[in-house]
C-alpha positions in Angstrom: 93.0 -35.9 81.9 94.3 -32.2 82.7 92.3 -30.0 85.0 91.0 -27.2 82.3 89.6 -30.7 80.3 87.9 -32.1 83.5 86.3 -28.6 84.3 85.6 -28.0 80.7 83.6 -31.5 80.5 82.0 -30.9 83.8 80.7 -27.2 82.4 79.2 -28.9 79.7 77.4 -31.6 81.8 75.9 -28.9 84.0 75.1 -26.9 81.1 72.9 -29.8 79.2 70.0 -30.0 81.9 70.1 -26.1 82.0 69.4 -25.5 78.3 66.8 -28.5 78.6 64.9 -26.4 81.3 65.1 -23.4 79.0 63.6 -25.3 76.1 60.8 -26.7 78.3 60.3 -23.0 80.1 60.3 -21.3 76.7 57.7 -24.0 75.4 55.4 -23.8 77.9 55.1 -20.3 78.1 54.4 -19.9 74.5 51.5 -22.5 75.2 50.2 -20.2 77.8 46.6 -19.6 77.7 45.6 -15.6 76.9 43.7 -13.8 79.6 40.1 -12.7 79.0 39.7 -9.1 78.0 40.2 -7.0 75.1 42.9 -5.3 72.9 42.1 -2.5 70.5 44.3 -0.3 68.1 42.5 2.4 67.2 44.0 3.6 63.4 42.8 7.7 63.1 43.3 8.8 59.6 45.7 12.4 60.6 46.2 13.0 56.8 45.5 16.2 55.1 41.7 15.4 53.4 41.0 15.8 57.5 41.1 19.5 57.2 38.1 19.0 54.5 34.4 20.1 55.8 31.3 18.0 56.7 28.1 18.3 58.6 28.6 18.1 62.3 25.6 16.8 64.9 24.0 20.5 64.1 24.0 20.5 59.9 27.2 22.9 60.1 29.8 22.4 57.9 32.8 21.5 60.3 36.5 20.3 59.6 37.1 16.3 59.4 39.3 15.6 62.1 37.1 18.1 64.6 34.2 15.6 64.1 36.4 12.8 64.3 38.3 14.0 67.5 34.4 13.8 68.8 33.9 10.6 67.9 37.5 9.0 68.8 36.6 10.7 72.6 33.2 8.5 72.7 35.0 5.5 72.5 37.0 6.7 74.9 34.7 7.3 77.1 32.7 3.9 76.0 35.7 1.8 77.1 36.2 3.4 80.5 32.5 3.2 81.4 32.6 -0.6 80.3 35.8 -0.8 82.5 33.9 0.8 85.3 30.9 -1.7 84.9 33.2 -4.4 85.7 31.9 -6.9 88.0 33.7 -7.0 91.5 35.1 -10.6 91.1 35.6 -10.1 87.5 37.7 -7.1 86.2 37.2 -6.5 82.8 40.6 -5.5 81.3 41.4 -3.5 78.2 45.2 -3.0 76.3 44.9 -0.1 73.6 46.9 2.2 71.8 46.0 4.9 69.5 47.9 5.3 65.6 48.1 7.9 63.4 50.2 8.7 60.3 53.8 10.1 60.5 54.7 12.0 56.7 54.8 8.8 54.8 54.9 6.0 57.8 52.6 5.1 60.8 53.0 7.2 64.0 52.0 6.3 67.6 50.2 8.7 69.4 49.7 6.7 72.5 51.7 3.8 73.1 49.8 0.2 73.2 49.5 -1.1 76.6 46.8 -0.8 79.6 44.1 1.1 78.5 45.4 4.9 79.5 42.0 7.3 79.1 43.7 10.1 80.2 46.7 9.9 77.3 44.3 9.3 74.5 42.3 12.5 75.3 45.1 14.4 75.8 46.3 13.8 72.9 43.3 14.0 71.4 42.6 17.8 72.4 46.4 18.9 71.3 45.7 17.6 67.8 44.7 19.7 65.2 46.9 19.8 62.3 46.1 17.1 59.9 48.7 16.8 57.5 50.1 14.0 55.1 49.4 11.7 52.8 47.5 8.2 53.6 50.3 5.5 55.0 46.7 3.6 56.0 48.3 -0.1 55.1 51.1 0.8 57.4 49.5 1.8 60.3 46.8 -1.2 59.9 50.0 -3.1 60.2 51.8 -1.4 63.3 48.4 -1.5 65.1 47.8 -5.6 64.0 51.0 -6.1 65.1 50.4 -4.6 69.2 47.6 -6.1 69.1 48.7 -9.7 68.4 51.5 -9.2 70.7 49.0 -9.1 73.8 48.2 -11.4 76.3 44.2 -11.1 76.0 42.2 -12.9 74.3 39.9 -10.6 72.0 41.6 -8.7 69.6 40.3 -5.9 67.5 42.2 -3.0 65.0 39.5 0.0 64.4 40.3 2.2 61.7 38.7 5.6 61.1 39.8 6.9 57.6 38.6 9.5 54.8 41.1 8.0 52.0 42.2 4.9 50.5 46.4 4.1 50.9 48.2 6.5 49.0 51.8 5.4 50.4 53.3 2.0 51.4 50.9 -1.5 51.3 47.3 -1.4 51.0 45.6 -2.6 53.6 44.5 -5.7 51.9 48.4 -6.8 51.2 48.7 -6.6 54.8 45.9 -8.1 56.5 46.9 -11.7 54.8 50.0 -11.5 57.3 48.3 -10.7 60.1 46.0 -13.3 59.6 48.6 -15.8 59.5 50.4 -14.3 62.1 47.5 -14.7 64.6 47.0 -17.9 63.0 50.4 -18.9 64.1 49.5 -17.9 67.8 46.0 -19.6 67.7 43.7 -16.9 67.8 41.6 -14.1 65.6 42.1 -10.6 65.6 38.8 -8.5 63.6 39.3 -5.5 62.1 37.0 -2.9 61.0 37.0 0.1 58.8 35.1 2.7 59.2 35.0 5.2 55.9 34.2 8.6 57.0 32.8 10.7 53.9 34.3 8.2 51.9 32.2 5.5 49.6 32.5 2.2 51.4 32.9 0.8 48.2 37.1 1.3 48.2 37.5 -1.2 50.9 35.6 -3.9 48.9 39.5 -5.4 48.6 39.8 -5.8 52.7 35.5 -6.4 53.1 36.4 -9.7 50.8 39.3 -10.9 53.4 36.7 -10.4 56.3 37.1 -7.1 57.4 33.9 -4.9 58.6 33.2 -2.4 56.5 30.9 0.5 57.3 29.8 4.3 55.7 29.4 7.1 57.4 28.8 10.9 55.5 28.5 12.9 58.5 29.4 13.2 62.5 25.9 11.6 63.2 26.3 8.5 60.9 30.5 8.3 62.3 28.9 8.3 65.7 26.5 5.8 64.9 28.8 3.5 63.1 31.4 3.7 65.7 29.1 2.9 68.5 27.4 -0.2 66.6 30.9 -1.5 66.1 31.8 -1.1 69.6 28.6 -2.2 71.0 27.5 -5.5 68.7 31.4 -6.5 67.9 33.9 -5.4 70.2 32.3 -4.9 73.5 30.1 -8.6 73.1 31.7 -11.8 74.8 32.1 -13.9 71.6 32.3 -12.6 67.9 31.7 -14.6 64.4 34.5 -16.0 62.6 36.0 -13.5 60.0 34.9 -15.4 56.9 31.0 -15.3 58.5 31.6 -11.5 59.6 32.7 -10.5 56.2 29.4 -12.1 54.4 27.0 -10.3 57.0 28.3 -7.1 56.2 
């Protein structure tokens, strides 16, 4: 046997035992068990209809997306204070990102990862041109999809909308996949719509695949909902399975 052969064969000798650790590496990570706390993508409806007026906290008639940039702060500010509360021996951790509409697509306004206060509100006080149609299926999408990807263990998508889908998938041909998907990595993720001064009634489609669905007519009912969501679903240490959510709704 010539030298290239003999160093070839030997190559492929070492190489075995080297792939096998790879399969076994790979295999065990993907078994590895997710880390208690919580990730949120927060959808905010940035479309046009945002511009439209309705009662603030004081009965004046106030732009959308003013009222919502309110409400969208309180959680905020809810999530840090629950982060703050943590106990000593027990950080709690949050992942979150915040997604908006882009023209006809989903846009991210603040990257998903470690829960960054500070980013959120900023971008939260520079907004305030709503514009655009509804891409709502597609951002329900991009912000199942962060959320899935993370390493904790409760997953939630928020959505705050005033429209049904106008361009791309409806929400309900999208949450299906997700549902497998998270199927796939052995774990739920909830979702919950929020329909600001919009009847409740259009998201019947993704109430029936176990979404929560909630009104809200004006900034004190928004602020309302938002803070039962937070408070009885996503902050809580164990939720209902989505089929039970969706017939208590």
């Amino acid at each position: 046997m010539n030298r290239p052969s003999v160093i070839r064969n030997l190559v492929c000798l070492l190489a075995v035992p080297l792939w096998l650790a790879l399969i076994l590496f790979g295999t065990e990570a993907s078994a590895a068990p997710l880390e208690e706390g919580i990730a949120i993508g927060i959808v905010y409806d940035t479309s046009g209809s945002m511009l439209e007026p309705v009662k603030d906290s004081s009965g004046k008639m106030t732009p959308k997306y003013q009222i919502a940039n309110r409400a969208v702060s309180a959680i905020i500010n809810r999530l840090e204070t629950f982060v703050a509360a943590s106990p000593k021996d027990r950080p709690r951790q949050i992942q979150a990102g915040l997604f908006v509409f882009s023209g006809d697509k989903a846009g991210t306004a603040v990257k998903f990862g470690a829960f960054d206060a500070s980013s959120m509100r900023s971008w939260l006080k520079a907004f305030s041109r709503p514009e655009g149609s509804t891409p709502l299926g597609e951002a329900v999408r991009a912000a199942g999809q962060s959320v899935l990807a993370s390493n904790l263990s409760r997953k939630h998508v928020l959505v705050v909308t005033d429209g049904i889908n106008t361009r791309g998938p409806d929400p309900s041909a999208i949450l299906p996949s997700l549902r497998k998907d998270a199927a796939g990595k052995d774990t739920i993720m909830f979702v919950h719509f929020v329909a600001f001064d919009i009847d409740a009634k259009v998201f019947a489609p993704v109430r029936k695949l176990g979404a929560t669905v909630v009104g809200a007519v004006d900034e004190v009912q928004l602020n309302s909902q938002l803070e039962l969501i937070l408070e009885e679903k996503i902050l809580l240490e164990a939720e209902a399975p989505p089929s039970t959510q969706g017939k208590k709704d």
